[in-house]
Backbone as a chain_set.jsonl record, in Angstrom:
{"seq": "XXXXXXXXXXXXXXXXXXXXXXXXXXXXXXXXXXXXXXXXXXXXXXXXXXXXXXXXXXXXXXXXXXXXXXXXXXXXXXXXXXXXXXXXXXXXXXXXXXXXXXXXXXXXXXXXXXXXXXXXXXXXXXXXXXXXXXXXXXXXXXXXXXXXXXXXXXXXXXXXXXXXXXXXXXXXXXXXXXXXXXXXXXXXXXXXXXXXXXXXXXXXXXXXXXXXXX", "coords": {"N": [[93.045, 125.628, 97.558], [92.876, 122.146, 96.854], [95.76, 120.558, 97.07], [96.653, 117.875, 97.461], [96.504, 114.2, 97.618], [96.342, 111.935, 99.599], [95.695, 108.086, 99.256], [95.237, 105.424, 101.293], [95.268, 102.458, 102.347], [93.601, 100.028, 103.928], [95.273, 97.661, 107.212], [96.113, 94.175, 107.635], [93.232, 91.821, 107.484], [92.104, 88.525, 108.27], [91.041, 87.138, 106.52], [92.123, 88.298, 104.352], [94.968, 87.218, 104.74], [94.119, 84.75, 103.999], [93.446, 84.511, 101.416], [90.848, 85.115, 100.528], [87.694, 86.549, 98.831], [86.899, 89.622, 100.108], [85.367, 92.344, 99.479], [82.403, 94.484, 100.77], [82.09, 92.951, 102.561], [82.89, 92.64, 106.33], [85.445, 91.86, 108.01], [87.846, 92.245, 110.994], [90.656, 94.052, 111.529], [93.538, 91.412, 111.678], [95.703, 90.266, 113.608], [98.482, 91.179, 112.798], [97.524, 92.936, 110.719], [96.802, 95.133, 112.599], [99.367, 95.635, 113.717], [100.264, 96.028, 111.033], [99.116, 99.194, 110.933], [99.391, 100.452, 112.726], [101.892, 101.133, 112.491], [102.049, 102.206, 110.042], [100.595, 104.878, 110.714], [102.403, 106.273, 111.731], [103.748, 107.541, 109.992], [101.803, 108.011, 107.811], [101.075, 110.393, 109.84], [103.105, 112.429, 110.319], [102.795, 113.855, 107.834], [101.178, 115.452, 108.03], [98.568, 116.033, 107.611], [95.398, 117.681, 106.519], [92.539, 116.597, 106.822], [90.956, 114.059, 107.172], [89.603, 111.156, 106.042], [87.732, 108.172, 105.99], [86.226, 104.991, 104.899], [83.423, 103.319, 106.155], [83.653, 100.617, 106.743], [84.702, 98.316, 109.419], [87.813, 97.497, 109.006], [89.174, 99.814, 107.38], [88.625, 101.925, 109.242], [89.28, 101.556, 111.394], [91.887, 101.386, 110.622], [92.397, 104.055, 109.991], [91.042, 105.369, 113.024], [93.938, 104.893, 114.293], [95.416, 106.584, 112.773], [94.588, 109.064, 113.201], [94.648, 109.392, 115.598], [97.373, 109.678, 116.242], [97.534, 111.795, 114.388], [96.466, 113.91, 115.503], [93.693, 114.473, 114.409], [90.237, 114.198, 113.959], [88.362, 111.503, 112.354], [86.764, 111.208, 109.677], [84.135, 109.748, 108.506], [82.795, 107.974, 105.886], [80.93, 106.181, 103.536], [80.982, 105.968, 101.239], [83.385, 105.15, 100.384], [83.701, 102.708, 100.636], [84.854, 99.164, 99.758], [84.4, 97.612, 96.784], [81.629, 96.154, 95.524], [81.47, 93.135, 95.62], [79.451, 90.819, 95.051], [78.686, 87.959, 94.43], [80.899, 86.651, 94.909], [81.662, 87.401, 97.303], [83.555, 86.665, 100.412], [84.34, 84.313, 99.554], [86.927, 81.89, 98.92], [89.541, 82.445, 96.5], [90.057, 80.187, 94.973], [88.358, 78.947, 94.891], [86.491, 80.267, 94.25], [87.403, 80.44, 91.437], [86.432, 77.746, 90.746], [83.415, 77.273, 91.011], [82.731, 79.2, 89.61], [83.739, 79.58, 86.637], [84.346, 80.56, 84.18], [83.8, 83.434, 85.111], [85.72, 83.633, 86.346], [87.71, 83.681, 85.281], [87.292, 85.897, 83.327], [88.369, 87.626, 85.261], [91.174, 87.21, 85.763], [92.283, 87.463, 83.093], [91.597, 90.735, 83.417], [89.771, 91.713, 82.71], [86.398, 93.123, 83.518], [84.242, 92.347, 85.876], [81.041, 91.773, 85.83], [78.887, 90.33, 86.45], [78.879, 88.738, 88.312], [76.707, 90.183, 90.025], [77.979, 92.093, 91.318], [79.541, 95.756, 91.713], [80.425, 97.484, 88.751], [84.225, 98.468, 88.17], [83.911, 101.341, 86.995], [81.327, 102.183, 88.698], [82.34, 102.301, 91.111], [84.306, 104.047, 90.913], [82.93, 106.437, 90.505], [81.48, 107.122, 92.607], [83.569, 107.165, 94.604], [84.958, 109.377, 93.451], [82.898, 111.122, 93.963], [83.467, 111.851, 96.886], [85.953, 113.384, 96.952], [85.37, 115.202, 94.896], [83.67, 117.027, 97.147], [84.928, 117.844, 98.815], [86.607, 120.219, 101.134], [88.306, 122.823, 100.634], [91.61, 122.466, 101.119], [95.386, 121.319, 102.248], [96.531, 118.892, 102.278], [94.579, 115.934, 101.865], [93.603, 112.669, 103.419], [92.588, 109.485, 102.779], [91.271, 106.57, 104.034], [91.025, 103.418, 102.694], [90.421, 100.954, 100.534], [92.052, 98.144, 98.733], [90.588, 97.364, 95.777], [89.332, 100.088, 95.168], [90.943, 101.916, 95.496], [92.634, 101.808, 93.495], [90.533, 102.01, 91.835], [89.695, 104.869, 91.753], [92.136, 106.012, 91.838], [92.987, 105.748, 88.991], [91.116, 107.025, 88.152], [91.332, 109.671, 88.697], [93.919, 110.326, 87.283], [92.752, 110.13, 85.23], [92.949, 107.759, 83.915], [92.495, 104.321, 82.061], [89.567, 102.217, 83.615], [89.354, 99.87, 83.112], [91.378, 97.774, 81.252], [93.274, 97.625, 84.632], [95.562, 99.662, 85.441], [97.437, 100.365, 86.804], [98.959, 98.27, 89.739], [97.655, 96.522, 92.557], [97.28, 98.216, 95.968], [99.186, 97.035, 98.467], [98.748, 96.05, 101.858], [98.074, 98.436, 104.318], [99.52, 100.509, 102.661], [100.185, 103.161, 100.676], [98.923, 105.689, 97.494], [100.2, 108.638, 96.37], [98.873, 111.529, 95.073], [99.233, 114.559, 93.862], [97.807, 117.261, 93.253], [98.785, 119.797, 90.707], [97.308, 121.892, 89.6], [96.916, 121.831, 86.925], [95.77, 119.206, 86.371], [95.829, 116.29, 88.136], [98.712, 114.517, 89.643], [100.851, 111.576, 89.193], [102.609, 110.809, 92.617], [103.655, 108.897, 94.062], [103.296, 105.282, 94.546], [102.239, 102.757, 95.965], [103.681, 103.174, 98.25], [105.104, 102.495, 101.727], [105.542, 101.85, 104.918], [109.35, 100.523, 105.599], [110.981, 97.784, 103.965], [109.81, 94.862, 102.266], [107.354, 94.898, 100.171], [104.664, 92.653, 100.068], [102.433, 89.924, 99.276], [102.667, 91.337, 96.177], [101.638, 90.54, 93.171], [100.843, 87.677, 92.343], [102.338, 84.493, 91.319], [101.063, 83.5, 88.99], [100.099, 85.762, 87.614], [97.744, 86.761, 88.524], [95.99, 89.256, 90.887], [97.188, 89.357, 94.156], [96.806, 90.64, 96.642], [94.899, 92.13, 97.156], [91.405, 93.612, 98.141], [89.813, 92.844, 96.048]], "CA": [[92.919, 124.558, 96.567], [93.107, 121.032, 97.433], [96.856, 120.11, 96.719], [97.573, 116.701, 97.702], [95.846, 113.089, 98.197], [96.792, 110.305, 100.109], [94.955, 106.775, 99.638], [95.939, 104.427, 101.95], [94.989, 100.69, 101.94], [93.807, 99.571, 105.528], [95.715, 96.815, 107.456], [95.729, 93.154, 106.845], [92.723, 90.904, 108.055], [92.669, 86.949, 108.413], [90.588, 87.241, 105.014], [93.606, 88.961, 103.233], [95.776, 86.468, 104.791], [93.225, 83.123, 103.313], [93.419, 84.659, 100.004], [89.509, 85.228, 100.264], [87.284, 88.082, 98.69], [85.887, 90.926, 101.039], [84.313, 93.117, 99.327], [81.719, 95.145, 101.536], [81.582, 92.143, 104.06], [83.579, 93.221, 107.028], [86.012, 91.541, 109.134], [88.178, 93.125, 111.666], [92.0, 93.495, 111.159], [94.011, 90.955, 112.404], [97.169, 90.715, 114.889], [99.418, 91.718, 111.923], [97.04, 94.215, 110.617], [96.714, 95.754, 113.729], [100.69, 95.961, 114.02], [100.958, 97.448, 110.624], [98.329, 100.023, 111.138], [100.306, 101.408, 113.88], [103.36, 101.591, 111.671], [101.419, 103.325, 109.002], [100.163, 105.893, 111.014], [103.255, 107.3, 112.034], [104.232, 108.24, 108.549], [100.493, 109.737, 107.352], [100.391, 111.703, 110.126], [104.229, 113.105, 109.883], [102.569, 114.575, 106.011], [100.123, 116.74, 109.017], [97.221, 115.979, 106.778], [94.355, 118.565, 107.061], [91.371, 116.063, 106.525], [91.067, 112.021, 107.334], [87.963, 110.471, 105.944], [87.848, 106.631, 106.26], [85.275, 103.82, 104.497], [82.832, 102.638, 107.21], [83.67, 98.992, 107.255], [85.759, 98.665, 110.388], [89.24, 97.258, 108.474], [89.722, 100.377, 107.249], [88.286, 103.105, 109.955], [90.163, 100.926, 112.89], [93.264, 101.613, 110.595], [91.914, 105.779, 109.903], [91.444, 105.697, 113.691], [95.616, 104.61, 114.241], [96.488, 107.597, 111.57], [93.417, 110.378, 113.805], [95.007, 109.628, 117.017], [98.845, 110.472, 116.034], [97.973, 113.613, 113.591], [95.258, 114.703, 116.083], [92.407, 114.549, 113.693], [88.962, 113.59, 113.464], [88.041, 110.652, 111.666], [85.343, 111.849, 109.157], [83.048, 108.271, 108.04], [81.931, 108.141, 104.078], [80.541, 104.605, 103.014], [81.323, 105.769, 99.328], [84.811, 104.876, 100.294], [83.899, 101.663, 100.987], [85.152, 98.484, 99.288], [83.892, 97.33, 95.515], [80.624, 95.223, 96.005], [82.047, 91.677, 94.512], [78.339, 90.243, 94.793], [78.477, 85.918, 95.407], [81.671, 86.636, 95.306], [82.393, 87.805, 98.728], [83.646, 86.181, 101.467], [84.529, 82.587, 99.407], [88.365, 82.143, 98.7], [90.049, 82.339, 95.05], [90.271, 78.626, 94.773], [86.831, 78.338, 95.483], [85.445, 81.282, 93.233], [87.793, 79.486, 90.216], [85.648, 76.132, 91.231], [82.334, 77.644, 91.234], [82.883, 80.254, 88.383], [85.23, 79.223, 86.309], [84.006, 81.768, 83.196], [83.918, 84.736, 85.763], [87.628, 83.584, 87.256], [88.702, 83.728, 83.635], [87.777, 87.085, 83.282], [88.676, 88.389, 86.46], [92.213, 87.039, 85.332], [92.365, 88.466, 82.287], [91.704, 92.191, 83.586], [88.127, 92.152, 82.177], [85.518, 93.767, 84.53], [83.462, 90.999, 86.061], [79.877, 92.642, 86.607], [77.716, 89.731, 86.202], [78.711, 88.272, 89.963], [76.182, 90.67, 90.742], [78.595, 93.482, 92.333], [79.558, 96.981, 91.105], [81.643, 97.31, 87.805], [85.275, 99.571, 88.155], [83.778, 102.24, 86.734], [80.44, 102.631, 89.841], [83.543, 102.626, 92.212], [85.17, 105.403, 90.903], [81.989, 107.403, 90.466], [81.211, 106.997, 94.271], [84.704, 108.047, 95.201], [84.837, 110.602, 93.205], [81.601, 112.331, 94.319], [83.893, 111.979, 97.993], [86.887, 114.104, 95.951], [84.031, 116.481, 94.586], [82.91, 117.549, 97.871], [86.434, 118.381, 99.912], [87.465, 121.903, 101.189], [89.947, 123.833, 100.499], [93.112, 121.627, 102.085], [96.639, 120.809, 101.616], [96.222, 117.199, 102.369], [93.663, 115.235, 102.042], [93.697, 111.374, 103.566], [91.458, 108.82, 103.063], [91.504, 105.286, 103.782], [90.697, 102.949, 102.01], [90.67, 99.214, 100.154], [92.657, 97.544, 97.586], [90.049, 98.184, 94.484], [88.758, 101.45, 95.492], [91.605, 102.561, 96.041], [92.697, 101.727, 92.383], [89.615, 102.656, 90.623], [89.801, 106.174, 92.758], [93.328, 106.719, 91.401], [92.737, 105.395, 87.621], [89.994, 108.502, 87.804], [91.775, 110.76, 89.193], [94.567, 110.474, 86.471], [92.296, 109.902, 83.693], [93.281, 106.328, 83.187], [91.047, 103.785, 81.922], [88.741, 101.243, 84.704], [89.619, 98.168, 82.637], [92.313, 96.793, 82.402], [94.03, 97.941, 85.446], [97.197, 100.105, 84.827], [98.228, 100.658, 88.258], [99.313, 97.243, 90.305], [96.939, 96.835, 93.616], [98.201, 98.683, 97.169], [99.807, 96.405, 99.705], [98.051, 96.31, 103.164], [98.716, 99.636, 104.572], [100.518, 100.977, 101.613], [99.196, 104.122, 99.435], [98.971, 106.058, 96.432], [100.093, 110.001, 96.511], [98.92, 112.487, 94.33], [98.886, 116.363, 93.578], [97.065, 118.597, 91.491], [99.279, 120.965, 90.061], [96.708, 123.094, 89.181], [96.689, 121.692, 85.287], [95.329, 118.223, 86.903], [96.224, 115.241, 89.224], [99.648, 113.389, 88.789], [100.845, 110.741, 90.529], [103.598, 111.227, 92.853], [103.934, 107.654, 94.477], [102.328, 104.243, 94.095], [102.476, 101.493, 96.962], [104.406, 103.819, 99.499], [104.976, 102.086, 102.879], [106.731, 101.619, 106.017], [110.546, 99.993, 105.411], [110.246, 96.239, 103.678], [108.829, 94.258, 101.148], [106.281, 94.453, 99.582], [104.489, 91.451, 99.561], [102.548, 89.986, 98.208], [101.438, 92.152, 95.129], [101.087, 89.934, 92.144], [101.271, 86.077, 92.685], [103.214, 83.963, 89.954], [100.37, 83.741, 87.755], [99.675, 86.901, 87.335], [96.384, 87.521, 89.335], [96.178, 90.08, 91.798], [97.189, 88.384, 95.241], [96.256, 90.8, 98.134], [93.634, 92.891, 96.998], [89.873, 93.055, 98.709], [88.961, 92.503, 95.202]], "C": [[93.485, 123.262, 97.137], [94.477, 120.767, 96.744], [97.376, 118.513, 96.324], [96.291, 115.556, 98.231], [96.551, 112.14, 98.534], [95.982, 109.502, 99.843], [95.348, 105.713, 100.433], [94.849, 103.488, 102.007], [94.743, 100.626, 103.398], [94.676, 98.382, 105.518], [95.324, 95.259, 107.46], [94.277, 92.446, 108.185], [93.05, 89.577, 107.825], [92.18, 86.889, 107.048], [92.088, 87.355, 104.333], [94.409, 87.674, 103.276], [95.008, 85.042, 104.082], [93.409, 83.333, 102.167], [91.692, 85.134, 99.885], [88.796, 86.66, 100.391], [86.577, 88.477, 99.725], [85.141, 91.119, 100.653], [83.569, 94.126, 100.369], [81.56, 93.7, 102.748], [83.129, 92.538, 104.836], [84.003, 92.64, 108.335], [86.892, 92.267, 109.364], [89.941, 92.478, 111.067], [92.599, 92.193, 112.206], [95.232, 91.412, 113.007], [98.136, 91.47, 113.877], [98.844, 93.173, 111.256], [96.979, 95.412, 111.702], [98.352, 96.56, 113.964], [101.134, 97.255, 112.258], [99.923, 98.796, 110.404], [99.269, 101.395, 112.149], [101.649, 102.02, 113.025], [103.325, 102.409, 110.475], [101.066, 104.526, 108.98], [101.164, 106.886, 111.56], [103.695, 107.789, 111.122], [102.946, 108.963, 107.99], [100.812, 110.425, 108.39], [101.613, 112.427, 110.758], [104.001, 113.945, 108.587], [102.204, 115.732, 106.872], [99.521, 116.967, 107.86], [96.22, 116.636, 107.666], [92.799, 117.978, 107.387], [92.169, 114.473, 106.566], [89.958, 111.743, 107.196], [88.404, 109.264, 105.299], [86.381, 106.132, 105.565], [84.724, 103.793, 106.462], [83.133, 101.663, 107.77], [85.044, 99.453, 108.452], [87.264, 98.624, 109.816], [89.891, 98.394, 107.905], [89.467, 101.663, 108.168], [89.312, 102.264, 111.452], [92.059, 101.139, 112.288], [93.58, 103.567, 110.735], [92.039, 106.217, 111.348], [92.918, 105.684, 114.221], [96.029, 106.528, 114.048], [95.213, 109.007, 112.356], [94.469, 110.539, 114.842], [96.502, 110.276, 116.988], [98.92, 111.61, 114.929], [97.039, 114.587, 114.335], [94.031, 115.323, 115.476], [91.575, 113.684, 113.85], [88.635, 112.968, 112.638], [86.277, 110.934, 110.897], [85.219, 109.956, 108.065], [82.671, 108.463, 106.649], [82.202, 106.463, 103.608], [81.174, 104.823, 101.032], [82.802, 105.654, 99.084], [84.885, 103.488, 100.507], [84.452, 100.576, 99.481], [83.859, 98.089, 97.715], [82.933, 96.081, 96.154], [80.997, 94.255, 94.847], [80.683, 90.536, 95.057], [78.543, 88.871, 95.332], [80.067, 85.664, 95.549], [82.703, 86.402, 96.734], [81.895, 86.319, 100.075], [84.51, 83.869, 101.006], [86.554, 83.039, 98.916], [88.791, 82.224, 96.499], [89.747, 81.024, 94.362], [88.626, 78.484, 94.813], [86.077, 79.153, 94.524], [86.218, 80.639, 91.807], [86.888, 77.881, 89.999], [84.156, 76.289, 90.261], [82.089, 78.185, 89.724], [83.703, 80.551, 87.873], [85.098, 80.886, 85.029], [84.363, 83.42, 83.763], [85.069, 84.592, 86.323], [88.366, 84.123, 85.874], [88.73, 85.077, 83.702], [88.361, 87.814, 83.625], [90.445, 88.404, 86.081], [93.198, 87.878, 84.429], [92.156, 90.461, 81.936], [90.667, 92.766, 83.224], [87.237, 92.39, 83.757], [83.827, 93.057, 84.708], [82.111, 91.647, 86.634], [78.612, 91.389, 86.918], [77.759, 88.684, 87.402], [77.449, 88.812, 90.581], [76.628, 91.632, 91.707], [78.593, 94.362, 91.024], [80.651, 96.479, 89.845], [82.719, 99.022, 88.415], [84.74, 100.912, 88.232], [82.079, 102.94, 87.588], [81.343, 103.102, 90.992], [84.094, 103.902, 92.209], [84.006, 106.525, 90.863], [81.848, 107.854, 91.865], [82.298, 107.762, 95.197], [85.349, 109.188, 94.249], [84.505, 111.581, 93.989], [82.794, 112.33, 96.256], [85.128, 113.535, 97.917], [86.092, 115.514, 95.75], [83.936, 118.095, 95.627], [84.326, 118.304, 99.106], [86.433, 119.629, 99.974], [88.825, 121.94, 101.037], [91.044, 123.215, 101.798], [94.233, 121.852, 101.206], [96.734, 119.674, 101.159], [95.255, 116.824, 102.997], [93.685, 113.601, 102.298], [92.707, 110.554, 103.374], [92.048, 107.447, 103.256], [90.505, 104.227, 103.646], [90.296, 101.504, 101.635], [91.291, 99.535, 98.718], [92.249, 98.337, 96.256], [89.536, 99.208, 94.587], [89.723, 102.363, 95.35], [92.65, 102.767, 94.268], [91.729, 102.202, 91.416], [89.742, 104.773, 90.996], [90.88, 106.995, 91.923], [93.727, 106.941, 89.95], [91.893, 106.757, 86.993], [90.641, 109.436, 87.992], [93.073, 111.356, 88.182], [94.367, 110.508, 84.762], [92.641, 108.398, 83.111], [91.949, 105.298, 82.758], [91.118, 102.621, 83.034], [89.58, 99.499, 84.219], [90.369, 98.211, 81.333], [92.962, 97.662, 83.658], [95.144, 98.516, 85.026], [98.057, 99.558, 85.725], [98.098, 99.15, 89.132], [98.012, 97.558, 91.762], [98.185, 97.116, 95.001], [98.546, 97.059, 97.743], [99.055, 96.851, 100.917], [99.444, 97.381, 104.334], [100.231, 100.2, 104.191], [99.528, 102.354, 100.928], [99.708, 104.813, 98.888], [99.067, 107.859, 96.747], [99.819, 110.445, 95.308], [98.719, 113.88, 94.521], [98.54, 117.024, 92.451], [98.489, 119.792, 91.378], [98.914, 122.171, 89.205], [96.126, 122.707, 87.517], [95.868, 120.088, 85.29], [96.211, 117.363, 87.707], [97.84, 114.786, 88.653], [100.361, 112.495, 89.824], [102.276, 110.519, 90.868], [104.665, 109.967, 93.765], [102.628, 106.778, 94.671], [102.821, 102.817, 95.111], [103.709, 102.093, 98.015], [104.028, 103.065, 100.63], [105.955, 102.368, 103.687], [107.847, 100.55, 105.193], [110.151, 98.817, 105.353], [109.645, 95.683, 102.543], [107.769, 94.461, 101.213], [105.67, 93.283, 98.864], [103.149, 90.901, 99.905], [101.699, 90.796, 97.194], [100.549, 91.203, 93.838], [101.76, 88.671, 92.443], [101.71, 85.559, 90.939], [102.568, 83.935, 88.636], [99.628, 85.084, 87.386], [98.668, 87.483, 88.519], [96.594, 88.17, 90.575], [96.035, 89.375, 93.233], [96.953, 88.577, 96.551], [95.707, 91.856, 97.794], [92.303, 92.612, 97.633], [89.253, 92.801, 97.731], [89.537, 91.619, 94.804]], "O": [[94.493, 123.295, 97.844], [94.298, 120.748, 95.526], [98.089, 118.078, 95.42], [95.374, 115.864, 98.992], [97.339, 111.544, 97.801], [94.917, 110.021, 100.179], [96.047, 104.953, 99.763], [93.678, 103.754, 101.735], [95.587, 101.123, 104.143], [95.002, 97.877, 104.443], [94.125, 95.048, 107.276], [94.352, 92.572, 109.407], [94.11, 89.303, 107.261], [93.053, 86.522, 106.263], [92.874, 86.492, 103.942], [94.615, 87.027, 102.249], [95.845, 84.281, 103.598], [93.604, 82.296, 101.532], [91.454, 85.593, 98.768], [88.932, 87.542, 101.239], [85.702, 87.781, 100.24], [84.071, 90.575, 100.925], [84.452, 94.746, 100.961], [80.8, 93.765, 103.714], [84.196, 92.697, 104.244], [83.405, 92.73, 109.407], [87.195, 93.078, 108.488], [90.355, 91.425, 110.581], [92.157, 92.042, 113.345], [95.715, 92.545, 112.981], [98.579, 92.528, 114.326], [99.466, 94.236, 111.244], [97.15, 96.586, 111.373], [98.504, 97.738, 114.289], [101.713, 98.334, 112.134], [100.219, 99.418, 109.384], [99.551, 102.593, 112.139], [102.159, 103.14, 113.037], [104.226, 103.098, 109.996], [101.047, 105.277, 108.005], [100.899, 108.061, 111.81], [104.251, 108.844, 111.428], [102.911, 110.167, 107.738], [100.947, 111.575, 107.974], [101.329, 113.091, 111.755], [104.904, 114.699, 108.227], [102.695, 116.842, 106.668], [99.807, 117.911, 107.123], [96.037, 116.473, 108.873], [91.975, 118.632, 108.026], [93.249, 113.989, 106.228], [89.147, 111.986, 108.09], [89.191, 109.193, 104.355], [85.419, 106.889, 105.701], [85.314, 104.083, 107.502], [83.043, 101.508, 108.987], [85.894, 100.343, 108.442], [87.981, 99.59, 110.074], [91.114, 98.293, 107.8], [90.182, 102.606, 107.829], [89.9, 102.898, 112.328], [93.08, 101.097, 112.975], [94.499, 104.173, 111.285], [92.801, 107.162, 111.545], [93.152, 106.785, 114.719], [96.6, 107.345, 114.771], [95.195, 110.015, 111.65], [95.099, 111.586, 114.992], [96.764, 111.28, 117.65], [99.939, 112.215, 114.595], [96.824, 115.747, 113.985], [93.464, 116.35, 115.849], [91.87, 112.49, 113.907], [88.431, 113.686, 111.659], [85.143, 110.877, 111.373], [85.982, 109.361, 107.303], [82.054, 109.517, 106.492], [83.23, 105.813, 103.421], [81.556, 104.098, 100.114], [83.392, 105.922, 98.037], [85.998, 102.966, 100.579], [84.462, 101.055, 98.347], [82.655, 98.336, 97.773], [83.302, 95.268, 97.002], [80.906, 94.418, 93.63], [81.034, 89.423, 95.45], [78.568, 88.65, 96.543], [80.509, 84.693, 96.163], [83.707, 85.775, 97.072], [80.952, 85.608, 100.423], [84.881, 82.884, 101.645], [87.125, 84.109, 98.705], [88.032, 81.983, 95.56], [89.217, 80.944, 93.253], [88.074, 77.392, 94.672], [85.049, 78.699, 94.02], [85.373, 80.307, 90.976], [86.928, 77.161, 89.001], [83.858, 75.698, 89.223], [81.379, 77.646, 88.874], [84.477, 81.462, 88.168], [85.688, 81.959, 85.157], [84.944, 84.315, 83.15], [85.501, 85.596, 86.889], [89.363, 84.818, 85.679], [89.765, 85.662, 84.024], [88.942, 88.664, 82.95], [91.022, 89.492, 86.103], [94.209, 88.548, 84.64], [92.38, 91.169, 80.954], [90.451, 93.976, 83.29], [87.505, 91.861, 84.836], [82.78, 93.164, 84.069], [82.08, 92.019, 87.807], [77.583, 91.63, 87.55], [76.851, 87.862, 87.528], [76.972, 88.193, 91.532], [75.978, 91.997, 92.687], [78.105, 94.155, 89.912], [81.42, 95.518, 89.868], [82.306, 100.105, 88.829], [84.941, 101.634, 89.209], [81.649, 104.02, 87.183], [81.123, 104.098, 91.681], [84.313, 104.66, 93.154], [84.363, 107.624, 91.287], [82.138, 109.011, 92.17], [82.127, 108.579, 96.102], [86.361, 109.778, 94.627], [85.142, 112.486, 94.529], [82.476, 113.399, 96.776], [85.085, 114.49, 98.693], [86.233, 116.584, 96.342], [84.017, 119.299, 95.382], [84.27, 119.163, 99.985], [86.269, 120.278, 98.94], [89.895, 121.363, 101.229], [91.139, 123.506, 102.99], [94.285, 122.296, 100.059], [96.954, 119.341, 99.995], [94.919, 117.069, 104.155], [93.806, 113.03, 101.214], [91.678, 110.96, 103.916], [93.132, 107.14, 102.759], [89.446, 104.118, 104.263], [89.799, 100.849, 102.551], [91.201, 100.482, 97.936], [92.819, 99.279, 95.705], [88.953, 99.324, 93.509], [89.456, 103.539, 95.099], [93.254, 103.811, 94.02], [92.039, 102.718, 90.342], [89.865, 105.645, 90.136], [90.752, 108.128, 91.459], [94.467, 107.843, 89.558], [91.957, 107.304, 85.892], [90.431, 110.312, 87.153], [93.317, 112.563, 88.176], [95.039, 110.703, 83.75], [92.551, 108.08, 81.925], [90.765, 105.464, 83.052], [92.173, 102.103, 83.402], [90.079, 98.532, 84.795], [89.83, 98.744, 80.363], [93.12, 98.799, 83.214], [95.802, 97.899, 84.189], [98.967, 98.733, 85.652], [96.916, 98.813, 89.209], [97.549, 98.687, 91.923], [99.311, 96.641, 95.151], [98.012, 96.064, 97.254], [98.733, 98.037, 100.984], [100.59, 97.289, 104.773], [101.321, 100.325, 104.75], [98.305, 102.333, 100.79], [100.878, 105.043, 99.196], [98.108, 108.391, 97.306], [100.394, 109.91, 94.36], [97.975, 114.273, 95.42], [98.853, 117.225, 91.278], [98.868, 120.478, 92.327], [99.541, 122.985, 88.526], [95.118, 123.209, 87.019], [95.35, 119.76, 84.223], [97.354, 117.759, 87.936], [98.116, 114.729, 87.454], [100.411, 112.692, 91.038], [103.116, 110.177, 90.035], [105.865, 110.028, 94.033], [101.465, 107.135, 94.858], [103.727, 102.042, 94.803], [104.566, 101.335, 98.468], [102.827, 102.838, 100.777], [106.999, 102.958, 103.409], [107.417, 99.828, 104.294], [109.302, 98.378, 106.128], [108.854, 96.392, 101.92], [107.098, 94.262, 102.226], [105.864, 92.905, 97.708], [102.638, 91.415, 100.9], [100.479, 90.951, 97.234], [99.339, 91.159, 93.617], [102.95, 88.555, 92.733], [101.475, 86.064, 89.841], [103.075, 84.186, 87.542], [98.524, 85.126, 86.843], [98.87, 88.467, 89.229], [97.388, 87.654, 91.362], [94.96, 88.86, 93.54], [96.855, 87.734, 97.443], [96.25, 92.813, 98.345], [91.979, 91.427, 97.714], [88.085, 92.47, 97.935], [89.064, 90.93, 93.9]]}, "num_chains": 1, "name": "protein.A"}
């Protein structure tokens, strides 16, 4: 019986650092991502996780490879781990999607589930990574890595919580979410676990989520 999940958050890109949405568009980590990737991977793969399956986009399979090479596992590929499709969204900065779309900033603000960008809503995300969940063998630990909102809608399902509003705060770049079944269902056993250090930043002064890919 599958016991235990890790989600981990890949490491930071120059995106993350601009403030500007991802989504499914895919730049590579940068110098800092790169550094804490390395520092991430010595703690997953001290758990000696039985399974590592990584998103496609490189930012998080360049952090999956890190966490293969020091537990001596195979990096297993699944796109349905990939990042929340944030539609005209992606790729413009905060400041710039508040400009543009002020109505859809509002919501986004307010914790409402912005579908009409033309990306996925919360609740396609978690379906997708589910069906990843679904399909697992018989492990102890299971790793995946991940993004920001995926990685939140993923865990919201997995506990039964609801898509919208958000309960759970977004990871930190290469930070993640443990849980274990206990047989009666999921429960969650840590939430923004990292290497030694701040955590920073999670939520900027006004509330809105400040280093998320969503």
């Amino acid at each position: 019986m599958l016991r235990r999940i890790v989600i981990l958050r890949h490491g930071r890109t120059q995106w993350n650092a601009q403030r500007r949405y991802q989504g499914q568009s895919d730049p590579p980590l940068d110098s800092v991502g790169q550094a804490q990737a390395i520092q991430a991977a010595a703690l997953i793969a001290a758990m000696d996780p039985d399974v590592l399956i990584s998103s496609d986009l490189q930012r998080a399979k360049h952090t999956a490879d890190k966490v293969g090479s020091l537990a001596g596992l195979p990096v297993e590929v699944d796109k349905r781990l990939r990042e929340r499709n944030l539609g005209h969204w992606e790729g413009l900065t905060r400041d710039e999607v508040a400009a543009r779309y002020p109505d859809e900033f509002a919501d986004w603000l307010a914790g409402r589930d912005v579908t009409r960008r033309g990306g996925e809503s919360r609740q396609e995300v978690a379906d997708r990574a589910m069906g990843v969940v679904a399909e697992l063998r018989d492990v102890e630990l299971a790793v995946f890595v991940s993004h920001g909102a995926t990685a939140m809608c993923l865990t919201a399902a997995l506990l039964g919580l609801p898509q919208t509003p958000s309960v759970l705060g977004p990871l930190a770049n290469c930070h993640w979410t443990e849980l274990r079944d206990d047989g009666q269902g999921w429960n969650l056993r840590a939430h923004n676990a990292g290497p030694p250090g701040p955590v920073i930043p999670l939520i900027s002064p006004d509330n809105e989520p400040a280093d998320a890919d969503a």
